[in-house]
N, C-alpha and C positions, 0 to 999 in steps of 0.2 A: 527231132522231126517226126518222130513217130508217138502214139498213144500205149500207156502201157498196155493197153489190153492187146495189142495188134504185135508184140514183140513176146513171144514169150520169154520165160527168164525159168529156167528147171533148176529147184535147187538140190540139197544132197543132204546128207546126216551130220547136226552141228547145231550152236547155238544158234545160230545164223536161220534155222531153219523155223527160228519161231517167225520169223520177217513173211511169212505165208498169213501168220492172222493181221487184224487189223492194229491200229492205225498204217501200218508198212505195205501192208496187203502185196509185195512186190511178188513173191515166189509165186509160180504156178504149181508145181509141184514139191511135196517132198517123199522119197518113196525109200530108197534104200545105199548104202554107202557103196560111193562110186558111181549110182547111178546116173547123175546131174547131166557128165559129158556124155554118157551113151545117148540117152534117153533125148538131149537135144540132136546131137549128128543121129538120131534116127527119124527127129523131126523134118530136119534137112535132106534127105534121101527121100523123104518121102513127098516131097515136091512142095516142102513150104518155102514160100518167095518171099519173106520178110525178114531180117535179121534172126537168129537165134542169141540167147546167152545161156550158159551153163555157169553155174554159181558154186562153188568146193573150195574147202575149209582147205590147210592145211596138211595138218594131220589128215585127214579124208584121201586126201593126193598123193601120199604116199602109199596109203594103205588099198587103195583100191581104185582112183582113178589115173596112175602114171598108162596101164594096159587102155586105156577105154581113150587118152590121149594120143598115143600109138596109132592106134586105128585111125581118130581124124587125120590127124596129119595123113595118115600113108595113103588114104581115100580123097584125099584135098577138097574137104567138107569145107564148106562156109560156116564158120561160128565163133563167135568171140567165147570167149572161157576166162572167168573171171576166179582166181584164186586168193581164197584168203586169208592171207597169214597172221595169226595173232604170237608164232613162234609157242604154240603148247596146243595138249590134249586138255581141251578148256571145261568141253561139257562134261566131260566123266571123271574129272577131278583133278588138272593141271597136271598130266602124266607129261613125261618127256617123249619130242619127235627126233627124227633121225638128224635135224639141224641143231639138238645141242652141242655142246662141248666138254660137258659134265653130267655126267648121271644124277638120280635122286640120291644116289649114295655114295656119290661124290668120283666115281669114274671116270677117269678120262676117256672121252670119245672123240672117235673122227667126222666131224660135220658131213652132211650130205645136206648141198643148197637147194633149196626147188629151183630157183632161175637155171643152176647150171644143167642140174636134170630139162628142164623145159628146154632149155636149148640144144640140148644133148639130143634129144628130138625130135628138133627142127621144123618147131610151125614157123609160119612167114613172117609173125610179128609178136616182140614182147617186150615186153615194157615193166619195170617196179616202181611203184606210186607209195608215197606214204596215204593209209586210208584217212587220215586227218587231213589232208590235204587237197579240198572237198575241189576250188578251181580245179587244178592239176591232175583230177581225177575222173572230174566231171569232162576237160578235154578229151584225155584218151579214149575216153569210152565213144566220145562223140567222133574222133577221127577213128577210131577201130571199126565200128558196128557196122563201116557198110563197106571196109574193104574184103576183098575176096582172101578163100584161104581161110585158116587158123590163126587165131590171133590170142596170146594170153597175158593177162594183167595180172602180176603178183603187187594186190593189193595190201599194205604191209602196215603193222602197228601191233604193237605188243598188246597183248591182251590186260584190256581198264582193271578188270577185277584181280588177277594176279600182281598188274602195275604198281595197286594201289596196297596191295598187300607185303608187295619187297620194300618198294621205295614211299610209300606215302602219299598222298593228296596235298598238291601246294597249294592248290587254288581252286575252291567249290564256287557253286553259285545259288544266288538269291532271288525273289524274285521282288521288285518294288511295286507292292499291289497297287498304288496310288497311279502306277504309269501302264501298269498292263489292261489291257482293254477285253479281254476274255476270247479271243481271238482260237486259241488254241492250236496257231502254229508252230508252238514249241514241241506239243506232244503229235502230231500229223506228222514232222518232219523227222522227228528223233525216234519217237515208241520207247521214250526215256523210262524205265520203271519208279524213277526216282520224282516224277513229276507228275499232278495232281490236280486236281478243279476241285473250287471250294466257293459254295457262293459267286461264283461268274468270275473266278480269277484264279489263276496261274498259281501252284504254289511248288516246292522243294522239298523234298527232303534232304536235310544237307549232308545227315549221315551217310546215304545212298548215294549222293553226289562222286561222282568219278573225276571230276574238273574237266570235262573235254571240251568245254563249253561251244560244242553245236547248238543247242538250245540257243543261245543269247544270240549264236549266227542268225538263225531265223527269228527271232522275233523281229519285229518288223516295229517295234514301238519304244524299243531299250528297255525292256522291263527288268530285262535277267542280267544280273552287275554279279562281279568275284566278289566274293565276301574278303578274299587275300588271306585264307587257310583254311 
């Protein structure tokens, strides 16, 4: 119900933070780790009357924004907080977060879950979504943004690029130039890096291809089909 321009959305330090340039253009900011949750609960204090969101990675949340989460709750800010987990230090070269179970050198370690932390804190609402799971996600967000209070969503999915490097790519995608009409709401919706315009049509790289296939969600004409490896 609202226009992205009218909601800001503050994000924090992470892959995620490229979603600030275009085609995604969603971030309003990106400034410094941790900042995402202050920087909105200081939106909110300061008498904005429209929804906020705060947007932080994982790894980011433990490292610097559990403190700044603290604070909303203990000030009962209005802001939804969207965290999100790919379960790794993705951008600075898949290091391990306090939620493994095993070190890079093979350690045994004892998990710390963000949910149970986030609850251990006690905002008014949380919820764990798979981020693939675009309805189910697309709900929450819509019954969270306008209840009062702290609300956080651990948005969850392994991270493509590490995915696809343990376990493999089952299923890439294609595009069938003959059916794609140049549209270009594969790459508007995704900011796929793996997808391209070439003479008025849609094309893949299938090397790049991660198989998440949100691309072929949005096509609106079937153009994009699983190649089936």
């Amino acid at each position: 119900g609202y226009k992205l321009s009218e909601v800001p959305v503050i994000g924090d330090i992470g892959c995620y933070a490229l979603a600030v340039y275009p085609p995604i253009g969603m971030l309003w900011t990106e400034h410094s780790m941790g900042a995402s949750i202050s920087m909105a609960m200081g939106l909110k204090v300061s008498g904005h009357e429209k929804p906020v969101v705060a947007v932080i990675g994982d790894s980011t949340f433990y490292h610097g924004g559990i403190q700044s989460l603290i604070e909303a709750v203990n000030k009962r800010v209005d802001l939804l907080v969207l965290i999100l987990d790919n379960g790794v230090v993705a951008m600075t070269g898949h290091q391990s977060t306090p939620a493994w179970e095993t070190s890079e050198t093979g350690r045994r370690l004892k998990p710390v879950y963000i949910e149970k932390l986030v609850e251990a804190i006690g905002p008014d609402r949380v919820a764990v979504v798979d981020s693939y799971n675009l309805d189910e996600l697309t709900k929450v967000v819509e019954d969270f943004l306008d209840m009062p209070g702290v609300k956080v969503i651990v948005s969850r999915h392994p991270c493509a690029l590490l995915e696809a490097r343990l376990r493999g790519v089952k299923n890439r995608y294609t595009v069938e130039l003959e059916l794609c009409m140049g549209c270009r709401a594969c790459i508007a919706a995704t900011g796929c890096p793996a997808i391209y315009m070439e003479s008025g049509k849609a094309h893949i790289i299938v090397e790049d291809c991660n198989g998440c296939g949100l691309c072929a969600r949005f096509c609106p004409y079937g153009a994009i089909k699983p190649t089936g490896g």
